[in-house]
NUZA-817340 format. One line per 4 residues: number of its first residue (from 1); for each residue x, y, z of N, C-alpha, C, O, CB. Coordinates in steps of 0.2 Angstrom, whole numbers, plus 2048, in hexadecimal, padded with zeros to 3 digits. Glycine has a CB too. Layout:
NUM> X Y Z X Y Z X Y Z X Y Z X Y Z | ...
END
This chain:
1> 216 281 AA6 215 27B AA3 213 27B A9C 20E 27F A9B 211 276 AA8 | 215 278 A98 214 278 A91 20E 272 A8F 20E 26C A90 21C 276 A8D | 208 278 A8C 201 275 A8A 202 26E A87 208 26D A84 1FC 27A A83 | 200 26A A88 1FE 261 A86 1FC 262 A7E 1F8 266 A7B 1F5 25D A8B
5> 1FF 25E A7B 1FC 25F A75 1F4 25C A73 1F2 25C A79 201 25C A6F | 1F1 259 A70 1EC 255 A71 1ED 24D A6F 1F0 24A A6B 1E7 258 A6E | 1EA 24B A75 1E9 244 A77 1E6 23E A70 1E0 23E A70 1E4 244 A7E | 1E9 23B A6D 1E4 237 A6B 1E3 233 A72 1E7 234 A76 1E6 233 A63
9> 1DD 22F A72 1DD 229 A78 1DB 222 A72 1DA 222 A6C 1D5 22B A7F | 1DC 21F A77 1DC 216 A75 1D6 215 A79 1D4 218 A7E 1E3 210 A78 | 1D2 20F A75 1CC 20B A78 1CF 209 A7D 1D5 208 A7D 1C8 206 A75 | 1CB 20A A82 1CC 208 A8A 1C9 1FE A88 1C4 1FC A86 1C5 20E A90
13> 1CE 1FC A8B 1CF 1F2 A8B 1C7 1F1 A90 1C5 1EB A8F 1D9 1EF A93 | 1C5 1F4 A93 1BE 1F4 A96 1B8 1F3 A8F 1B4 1EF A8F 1BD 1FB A9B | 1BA 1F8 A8B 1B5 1F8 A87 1B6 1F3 A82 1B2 1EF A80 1B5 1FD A84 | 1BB 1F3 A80 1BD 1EC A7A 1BA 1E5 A7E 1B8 1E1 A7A 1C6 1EC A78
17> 1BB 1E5 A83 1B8 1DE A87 1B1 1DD A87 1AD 1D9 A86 1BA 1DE A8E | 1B0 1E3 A8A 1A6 1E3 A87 1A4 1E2 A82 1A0 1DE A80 1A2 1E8 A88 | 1A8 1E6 A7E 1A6 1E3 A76 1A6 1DF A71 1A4 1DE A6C 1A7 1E6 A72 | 1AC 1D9 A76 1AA 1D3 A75 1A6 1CF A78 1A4 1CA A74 1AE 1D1 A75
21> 1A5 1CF A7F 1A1 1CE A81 19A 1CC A7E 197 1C7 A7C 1A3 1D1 A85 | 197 1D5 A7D 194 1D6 A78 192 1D1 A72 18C 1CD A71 197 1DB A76 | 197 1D1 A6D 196 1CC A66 195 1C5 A69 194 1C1 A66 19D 1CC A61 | 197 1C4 A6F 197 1BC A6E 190 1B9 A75 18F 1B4 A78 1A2 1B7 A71
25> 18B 1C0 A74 187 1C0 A7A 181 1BA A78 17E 1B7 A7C 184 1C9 A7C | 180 1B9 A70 17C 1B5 A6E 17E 1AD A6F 17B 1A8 A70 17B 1B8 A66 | 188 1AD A6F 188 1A5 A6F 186 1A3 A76 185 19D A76 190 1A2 A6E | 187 1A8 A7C 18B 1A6 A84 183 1A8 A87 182 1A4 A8C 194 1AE A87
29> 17D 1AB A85 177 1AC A88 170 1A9 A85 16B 1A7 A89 177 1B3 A8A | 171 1A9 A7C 16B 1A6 A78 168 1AC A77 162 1AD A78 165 1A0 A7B | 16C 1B2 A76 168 1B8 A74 16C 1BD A73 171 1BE A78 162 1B9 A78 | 16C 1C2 A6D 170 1C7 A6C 16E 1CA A72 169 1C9 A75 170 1CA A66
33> 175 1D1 A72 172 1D7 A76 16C 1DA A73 168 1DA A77 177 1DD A76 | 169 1DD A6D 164 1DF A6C 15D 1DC A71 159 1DF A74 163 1DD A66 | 15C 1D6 A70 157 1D1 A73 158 1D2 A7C 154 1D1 A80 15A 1C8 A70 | 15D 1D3 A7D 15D 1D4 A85 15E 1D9 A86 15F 1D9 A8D 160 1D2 A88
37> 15E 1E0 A82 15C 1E7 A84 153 1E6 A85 150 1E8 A8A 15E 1EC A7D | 152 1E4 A7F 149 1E5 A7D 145 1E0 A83 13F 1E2 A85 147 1E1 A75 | 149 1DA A87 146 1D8 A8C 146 1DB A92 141 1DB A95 147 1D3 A8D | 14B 1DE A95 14B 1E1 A9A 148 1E7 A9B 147 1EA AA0 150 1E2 A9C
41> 146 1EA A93 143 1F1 A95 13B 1F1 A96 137 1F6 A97 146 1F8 A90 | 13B 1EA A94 133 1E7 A95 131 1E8 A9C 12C 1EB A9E 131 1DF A93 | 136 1E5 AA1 137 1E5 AA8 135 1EC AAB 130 1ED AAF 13E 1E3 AAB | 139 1F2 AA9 138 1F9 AAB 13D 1F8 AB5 13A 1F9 ABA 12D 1FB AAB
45> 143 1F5 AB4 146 1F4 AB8 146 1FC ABA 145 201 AB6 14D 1F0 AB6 | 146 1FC AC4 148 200 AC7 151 207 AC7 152 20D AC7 146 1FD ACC | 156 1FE AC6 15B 1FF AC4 15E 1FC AC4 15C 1F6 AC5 15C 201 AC5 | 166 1FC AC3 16A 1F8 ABF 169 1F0 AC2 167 1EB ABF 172 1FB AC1
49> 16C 1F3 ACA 16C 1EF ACF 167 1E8 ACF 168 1E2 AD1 16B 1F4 AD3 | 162 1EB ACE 15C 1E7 ACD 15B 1E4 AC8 157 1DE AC9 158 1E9 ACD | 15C 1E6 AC2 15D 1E2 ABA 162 1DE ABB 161 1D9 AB9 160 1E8 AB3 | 168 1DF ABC 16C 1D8 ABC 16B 1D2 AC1 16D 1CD AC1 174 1D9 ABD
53> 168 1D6 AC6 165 1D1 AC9 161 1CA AC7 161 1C4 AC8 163 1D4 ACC | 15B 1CF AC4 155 1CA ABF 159 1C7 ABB 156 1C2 ABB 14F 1CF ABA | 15E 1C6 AB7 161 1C4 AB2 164 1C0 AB5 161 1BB AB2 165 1C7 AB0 | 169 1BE AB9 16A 1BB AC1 166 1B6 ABF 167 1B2 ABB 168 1BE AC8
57> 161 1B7 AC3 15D 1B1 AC6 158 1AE AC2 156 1A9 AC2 159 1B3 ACD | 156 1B2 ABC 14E 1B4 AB8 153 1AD AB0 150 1A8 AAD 14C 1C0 AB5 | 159 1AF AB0 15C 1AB AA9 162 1A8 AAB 165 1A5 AA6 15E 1B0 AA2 | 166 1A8 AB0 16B 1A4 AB3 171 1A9 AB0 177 1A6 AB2 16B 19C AB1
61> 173 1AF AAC 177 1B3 AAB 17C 1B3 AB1 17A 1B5 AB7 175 1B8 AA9 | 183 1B1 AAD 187 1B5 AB2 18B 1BC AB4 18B 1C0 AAF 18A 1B3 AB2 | 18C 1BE AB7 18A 1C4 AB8 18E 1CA AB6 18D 1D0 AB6 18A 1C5 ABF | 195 1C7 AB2 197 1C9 AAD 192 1CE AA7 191 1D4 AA6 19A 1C4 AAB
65> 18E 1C8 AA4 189 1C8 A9F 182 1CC AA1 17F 1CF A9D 187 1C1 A9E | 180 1CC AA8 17D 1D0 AAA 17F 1D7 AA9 17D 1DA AA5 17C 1CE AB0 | 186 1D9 AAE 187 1DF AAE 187 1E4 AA8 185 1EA AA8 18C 1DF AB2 | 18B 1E0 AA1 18A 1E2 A9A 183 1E5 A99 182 1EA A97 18C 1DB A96
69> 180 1E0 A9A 176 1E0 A96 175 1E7 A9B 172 1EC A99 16F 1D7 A99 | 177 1E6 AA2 172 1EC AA9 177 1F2 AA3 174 1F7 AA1 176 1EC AB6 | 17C 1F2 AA1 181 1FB AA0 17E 1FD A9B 17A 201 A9C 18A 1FB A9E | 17F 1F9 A94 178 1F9 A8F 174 1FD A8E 172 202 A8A 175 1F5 A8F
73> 16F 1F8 A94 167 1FD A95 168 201 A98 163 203 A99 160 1FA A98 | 16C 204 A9A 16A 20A A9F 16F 20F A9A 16E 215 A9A 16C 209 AAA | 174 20D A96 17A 214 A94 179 212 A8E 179 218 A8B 183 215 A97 | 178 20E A89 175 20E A83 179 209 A80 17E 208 A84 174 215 A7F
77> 178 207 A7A 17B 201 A7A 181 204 A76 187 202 A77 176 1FA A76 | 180 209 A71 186 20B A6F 18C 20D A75 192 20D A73 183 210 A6B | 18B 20E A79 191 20F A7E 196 208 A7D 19A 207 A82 18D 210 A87 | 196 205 A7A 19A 200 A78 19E 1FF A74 1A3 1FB A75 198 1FC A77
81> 19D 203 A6E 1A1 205 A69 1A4 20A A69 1A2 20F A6A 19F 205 A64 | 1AB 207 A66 1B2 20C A63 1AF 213 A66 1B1 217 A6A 1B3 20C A5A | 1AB 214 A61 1AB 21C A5F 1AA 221 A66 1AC 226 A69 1A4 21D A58 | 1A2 21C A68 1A0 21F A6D 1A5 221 A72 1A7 227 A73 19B 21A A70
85> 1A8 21A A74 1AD 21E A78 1B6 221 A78 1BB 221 A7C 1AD 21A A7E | 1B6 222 A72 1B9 226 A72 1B7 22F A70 1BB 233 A6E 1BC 224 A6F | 1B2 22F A70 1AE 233 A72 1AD 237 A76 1AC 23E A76 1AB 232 A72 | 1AC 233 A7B 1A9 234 A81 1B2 235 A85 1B2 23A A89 1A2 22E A85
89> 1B6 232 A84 1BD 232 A86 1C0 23A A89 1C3 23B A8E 1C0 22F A7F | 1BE 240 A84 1C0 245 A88 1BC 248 A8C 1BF 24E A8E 1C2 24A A84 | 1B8 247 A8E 1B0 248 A90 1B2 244 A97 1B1 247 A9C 1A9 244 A8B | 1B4 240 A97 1B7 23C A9D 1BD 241 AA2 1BE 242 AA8 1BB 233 A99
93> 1C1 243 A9B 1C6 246 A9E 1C3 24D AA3 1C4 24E AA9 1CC 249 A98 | 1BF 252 A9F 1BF 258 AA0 1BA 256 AA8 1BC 258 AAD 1BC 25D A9A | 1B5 254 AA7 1B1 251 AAD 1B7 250 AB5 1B6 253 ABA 1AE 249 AA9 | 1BC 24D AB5 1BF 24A AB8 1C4 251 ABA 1C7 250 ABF 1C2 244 AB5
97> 1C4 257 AB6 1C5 25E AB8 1C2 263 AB8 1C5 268 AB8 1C9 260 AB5 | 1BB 262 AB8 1B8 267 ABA 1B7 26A AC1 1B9 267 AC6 1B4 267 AB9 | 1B4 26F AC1 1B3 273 ACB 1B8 274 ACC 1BB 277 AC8 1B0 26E AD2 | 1BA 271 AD2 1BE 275 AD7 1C4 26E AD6 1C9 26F AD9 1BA 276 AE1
101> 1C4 269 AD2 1CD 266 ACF 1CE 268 ACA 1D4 266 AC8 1CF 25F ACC | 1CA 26E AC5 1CD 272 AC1 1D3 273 AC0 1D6 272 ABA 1CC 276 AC1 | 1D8 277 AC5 1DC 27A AC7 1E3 272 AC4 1E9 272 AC1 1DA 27C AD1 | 1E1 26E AC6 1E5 267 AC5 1E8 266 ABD 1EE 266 ABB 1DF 25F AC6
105> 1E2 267 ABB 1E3 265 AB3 1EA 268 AB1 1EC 266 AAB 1DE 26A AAF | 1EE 26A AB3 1F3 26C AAF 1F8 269 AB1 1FC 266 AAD 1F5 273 AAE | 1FA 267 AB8 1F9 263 ABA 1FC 259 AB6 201 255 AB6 1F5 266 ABB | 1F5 25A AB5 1F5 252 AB3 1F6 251 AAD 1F8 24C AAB 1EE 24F AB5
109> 1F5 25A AA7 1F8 259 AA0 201 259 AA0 204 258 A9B 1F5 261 A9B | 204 259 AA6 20A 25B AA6 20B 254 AA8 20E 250 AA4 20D 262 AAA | 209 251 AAB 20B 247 AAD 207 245 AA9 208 23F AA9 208 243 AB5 | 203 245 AA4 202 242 A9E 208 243 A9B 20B 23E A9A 1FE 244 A9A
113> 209 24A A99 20E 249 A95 214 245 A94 217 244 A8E 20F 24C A93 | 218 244 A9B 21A 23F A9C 21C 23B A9C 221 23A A99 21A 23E A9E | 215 236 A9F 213 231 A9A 214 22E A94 218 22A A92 20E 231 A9A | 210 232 A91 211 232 A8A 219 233 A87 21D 22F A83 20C 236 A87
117> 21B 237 A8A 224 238 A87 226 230 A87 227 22E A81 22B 23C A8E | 225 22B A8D 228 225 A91 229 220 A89 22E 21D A89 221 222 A97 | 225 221 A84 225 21C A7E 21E 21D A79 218 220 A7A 224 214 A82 | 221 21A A72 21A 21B A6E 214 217 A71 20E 219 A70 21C 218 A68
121> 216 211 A75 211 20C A74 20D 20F A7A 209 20B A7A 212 204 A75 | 20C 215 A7E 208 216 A84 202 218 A80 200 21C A7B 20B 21C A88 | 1FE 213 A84 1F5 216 A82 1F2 21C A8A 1F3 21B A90 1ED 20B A82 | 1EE 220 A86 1EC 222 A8A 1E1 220 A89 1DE 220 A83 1EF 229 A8A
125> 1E0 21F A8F 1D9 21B A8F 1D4 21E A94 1D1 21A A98 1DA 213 A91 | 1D3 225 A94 1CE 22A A9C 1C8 223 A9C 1C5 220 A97 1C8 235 A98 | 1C8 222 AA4 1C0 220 AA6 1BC 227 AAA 1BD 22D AA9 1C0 219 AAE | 1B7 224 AAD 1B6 22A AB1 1B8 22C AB6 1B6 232 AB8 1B2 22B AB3
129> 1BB 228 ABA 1BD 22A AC0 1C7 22B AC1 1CA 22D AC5 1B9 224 AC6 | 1C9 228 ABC 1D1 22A ABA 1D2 228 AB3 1D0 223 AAF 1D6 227 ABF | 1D7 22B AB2 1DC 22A AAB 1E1 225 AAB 1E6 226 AAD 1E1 230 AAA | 1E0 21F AA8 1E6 218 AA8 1EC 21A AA4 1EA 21D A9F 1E3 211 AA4
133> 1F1 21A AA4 1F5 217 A9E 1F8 211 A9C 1FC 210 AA0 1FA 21A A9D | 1F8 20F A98 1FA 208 A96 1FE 207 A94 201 20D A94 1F7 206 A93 | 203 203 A92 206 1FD A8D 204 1F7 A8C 201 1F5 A87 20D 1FC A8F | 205 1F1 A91 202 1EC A8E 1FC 1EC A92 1F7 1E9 A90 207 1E5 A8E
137> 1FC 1EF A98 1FA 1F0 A9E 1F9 1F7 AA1 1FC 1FC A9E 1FF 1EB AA1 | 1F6 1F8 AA6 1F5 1FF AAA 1FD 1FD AAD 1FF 1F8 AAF 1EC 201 AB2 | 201 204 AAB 206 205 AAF 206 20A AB4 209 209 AB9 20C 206 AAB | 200 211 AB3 200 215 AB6 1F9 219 AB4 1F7 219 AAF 206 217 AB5
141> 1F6 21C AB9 1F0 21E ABA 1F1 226 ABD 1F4 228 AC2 1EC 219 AC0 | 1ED 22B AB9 1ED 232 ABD 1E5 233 ABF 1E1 231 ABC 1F0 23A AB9 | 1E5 237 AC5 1DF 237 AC9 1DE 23A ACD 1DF 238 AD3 1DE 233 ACC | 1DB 243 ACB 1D9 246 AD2 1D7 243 AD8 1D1 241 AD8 1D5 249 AD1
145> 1DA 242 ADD 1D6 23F AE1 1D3 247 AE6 1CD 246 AEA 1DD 238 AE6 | 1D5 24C AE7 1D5 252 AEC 1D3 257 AE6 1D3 257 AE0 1DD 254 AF1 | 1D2 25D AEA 1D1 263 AE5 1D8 264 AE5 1D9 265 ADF 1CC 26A AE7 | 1DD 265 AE8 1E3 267 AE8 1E9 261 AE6 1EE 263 AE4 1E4 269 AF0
149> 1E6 259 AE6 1EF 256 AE4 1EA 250 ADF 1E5 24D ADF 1F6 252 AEE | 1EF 250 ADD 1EE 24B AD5 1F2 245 AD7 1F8 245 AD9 1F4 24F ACC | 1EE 23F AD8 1F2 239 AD8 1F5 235 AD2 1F2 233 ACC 1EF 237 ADC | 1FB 232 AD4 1FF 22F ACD 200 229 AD0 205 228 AD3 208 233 ACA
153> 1FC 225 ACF 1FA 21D ACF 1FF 219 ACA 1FF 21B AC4 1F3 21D ACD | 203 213 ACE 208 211 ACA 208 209 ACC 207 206 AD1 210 216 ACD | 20A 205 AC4 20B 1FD AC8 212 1FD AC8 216 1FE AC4 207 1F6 AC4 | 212 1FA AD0 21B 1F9 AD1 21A 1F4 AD6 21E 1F3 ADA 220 200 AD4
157> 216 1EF AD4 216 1E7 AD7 219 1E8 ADF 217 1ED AE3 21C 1E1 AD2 | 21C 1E4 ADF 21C 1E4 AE9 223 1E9 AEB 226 1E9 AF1 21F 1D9 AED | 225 1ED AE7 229 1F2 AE9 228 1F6 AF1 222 1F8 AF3 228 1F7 AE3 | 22F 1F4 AF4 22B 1FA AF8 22D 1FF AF8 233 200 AF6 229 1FA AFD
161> 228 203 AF9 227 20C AFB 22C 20F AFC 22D 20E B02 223 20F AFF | 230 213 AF9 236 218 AFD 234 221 AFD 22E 222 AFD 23F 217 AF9 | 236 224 AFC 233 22B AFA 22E 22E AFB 22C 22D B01 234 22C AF6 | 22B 230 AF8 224 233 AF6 21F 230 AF4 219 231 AF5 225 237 AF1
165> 224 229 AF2 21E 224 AEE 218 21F AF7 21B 21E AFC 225 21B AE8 | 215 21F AF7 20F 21D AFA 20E 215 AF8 20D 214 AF2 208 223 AF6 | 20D 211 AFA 20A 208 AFB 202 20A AFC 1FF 20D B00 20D 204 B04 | 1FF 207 AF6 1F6 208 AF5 1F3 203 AF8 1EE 203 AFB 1F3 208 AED
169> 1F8 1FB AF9 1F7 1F6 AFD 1F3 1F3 AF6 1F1 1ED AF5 1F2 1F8 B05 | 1F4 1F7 AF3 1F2 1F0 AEC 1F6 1EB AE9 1F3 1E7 AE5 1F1 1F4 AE6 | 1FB 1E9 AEA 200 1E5 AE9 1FD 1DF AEB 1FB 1DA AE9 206 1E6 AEA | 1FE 1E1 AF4 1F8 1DD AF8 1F1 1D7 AF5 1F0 1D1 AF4 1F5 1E4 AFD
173> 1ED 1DF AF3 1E8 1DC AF2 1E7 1DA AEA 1E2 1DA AE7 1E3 1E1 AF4 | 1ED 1D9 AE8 1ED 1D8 ADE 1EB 1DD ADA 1EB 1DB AD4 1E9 1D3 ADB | 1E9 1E2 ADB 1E8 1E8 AD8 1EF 1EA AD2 1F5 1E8 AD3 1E8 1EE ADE | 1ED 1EC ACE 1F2 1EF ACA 1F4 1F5 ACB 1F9 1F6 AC8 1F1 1EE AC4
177> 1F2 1FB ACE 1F6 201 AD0 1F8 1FE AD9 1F4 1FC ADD 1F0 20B ACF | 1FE 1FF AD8 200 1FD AE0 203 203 AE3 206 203 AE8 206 1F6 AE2 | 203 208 ADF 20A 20D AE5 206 214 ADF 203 214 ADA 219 209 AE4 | 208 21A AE4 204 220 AE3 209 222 AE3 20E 21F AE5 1FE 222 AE7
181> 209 22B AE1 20D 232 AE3 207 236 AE2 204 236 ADD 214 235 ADE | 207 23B AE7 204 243 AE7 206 247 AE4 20C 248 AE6 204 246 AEC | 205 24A AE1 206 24F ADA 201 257 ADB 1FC 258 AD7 203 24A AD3 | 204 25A AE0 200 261 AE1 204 266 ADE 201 26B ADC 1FE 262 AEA
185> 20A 265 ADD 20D 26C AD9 211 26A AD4 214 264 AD4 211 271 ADD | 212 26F ACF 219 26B ACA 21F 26A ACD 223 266 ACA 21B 26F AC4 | 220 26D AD2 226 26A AD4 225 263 AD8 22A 261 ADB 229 26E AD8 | 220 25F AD8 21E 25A AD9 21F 256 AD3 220 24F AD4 218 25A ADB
189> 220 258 ACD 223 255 AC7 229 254 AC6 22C 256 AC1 221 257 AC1 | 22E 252 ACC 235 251 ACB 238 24B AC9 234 246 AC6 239 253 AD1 | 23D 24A AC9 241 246 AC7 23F 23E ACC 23F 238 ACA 24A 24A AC8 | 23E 23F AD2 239 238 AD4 236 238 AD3 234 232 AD5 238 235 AD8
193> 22F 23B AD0 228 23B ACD 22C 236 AC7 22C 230 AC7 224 243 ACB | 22E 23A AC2 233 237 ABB 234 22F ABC 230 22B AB9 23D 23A ABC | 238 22D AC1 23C 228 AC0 237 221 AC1 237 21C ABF 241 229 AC4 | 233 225 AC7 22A 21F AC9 229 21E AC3 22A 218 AC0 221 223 ACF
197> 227 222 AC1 222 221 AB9 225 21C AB4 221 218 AB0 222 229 AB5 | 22C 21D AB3 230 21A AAE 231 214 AB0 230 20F AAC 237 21E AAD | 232 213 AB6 231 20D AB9 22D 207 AB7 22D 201 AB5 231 20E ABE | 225 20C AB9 21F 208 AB7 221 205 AB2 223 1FF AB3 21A 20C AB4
201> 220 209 AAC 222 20A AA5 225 204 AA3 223 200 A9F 226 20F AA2 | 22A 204 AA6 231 1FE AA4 22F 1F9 AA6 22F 1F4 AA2 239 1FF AA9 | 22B 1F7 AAD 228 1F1 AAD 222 1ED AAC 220 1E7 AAF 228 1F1 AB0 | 220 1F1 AA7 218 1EE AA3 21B 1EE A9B 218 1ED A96 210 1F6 AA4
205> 223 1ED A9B 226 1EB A96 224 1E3 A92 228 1E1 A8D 22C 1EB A98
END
């Protein structure tokens, strides 16, 4: 399999929402984030859990606004900006292949690259617990799920399942990855692996 070249990644749409969230925390609560870092760490909260709670009940925040203020104090306020996470972005990746899914990684650089073939506009966006790809929208998600098989998380709306491809029951439940493939060897990267993917792709047009 032919080495991945390197990834730029795109801010993850999670973060840019917080960071608006963020800027407009002074119109929506009567106090910047600063001011509601410095009060909660007066508290000496046990944990998260418990900080948004006080916020909850203590200032009538909703829980949006809470959860923002609890991530903040506990992972630093810079974890909000650009830079930070794109930063932290490969760090997300390598994490998600260390130990015993190591072996994956090549793996999942060979269905990246894929991906990315699919068009210019594909973003790639690592969380911690999987890799999104985007266009307007998550078309598709990679995801050790096993030490042994790499799952290719796909939105394909109320399609149903034929082949290889897997029903996640998320269509069901409104989820945006609805249908899966297992991906344990490269010859698991065939031509219906291909065509799921492109599909995605084509439908987040």
């Amino acid at each position: 399999m032919a080495k991945l070249q390197p990834v730029v990644y795109s801010l993850h749409p999670a973060v840019a929402h917080a960071q608006a969230m963020a800027e407009n925390l002074a119109k929506t609560t009567g106090r910047p984030l600063a001011e509601w870092l410095k009060l909660v760490a007066r508290q000496k909260f046990a944990d998260a859990r418990t900080m948004r709670q006080w916020l909850k009940d203590e200032h009538g925040l909703g829980m949006s606004s809470c959860g923002l203020i609890a991530d903040a104090a506990i992972e630093g306020p810079d974890t909000l900006s650009v830079e930070a996470y794109l930063r932290a972005a490969p760090a997300y990746v390598d994490a998600l292949f260390a130990g015993p899914k190591a072996a994956l990684r090549p793996l999942y650089e060979e269905l990246l690259g894929l991906g990315l073939k699919l068009g210019p506009d594909v973003k790639v966006s690592p969380c911690k617990t999987f890799v999104p790809l985007y266009r307007k929208h998550v078309f598709a998600q990679l995801k050790p799920s096993t030490r042994t098989r790499l799952d290719l998380g796909l939105a394909l709306g109320g399609l149903k399942a034929t082949g290889r491809l897997v029903d996640t029951g998320g269509f069901a439940k409104k989820d945006r990855i609805t249908h899966r493939i297992g991906i344990s060897s490269p010859s698991d990267l065939d031509a219906e692996t291909r065509r799921w993917l492109e599909q995605a792709y084509q439908l987040d047009a």
